[in-house]
C-alpha positions in Angstrom: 103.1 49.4 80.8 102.9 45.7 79.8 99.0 45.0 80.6 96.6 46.0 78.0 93.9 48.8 79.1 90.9 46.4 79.3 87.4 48.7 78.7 85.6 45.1 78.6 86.7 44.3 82.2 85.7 47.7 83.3 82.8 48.6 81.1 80.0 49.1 83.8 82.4 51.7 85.6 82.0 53.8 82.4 79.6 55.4 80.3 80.1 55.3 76.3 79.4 58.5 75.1 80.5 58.2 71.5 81.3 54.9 69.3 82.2 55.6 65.8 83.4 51.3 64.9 87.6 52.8 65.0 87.3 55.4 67.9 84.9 55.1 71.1 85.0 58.0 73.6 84.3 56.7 77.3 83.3 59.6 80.3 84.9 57.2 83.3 81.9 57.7 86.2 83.7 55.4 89.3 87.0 57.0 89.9 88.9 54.5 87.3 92.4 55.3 87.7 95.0 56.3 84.4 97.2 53.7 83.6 99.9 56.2 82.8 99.8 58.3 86.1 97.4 56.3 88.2 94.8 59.2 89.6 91.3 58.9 87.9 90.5 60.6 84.6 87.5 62.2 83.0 87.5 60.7 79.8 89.2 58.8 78.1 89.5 58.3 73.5 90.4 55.1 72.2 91.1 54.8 68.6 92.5 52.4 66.1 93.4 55.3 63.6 97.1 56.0 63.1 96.1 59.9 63.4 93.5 61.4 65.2 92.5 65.1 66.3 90.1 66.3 69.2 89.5 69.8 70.6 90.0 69.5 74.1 87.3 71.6 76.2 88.2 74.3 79.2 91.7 73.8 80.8 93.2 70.0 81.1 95.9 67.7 81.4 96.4 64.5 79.4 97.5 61.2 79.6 98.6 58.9 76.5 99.0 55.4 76.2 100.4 53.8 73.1 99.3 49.9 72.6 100.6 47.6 69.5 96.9 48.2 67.7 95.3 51.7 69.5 96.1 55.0 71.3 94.6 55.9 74.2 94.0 59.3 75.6 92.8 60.1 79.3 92.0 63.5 79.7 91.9 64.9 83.3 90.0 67.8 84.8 92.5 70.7 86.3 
């Protein structure tokens, strides 16, 4: 992947649900598609930090996507 995941550009098609300044959590609510496996995700964690852990809920796949200054991770619903 060469582009950059632009949230900005995309923004209206999702719904913040959590903003901490380093890590933002996004719930995607217009069938955005994964940049790693292009089918739409459920949510998707951006953070700055060099580690991060989440408790993933019920049963789901995930996507990661490593940029030069963030990680992103898409979850998707089984």
């Amino acid at each position: 992947m060469t582009d950059r995941f632009d949230v900005h550009a995309i923004r209206h098609r999702l719904k913040l649900k959590r903003d901490a300044g380093h890590t933002s959590l996004f719930e995607n609510r217009d069938s955005v598609v994964c940049p790693a496996c292009e089918e739409p995700f459920a949510e998707v964690l951006i953070t700055e930090q060099q580690e991060h852990s989440f408790q993933p809920t019920g049963s789901m796949r995930f996507c990661v996507v490593r940029e030069d200054d963030r990680t992103l991770l898409f979850t998707h619903e089984s």
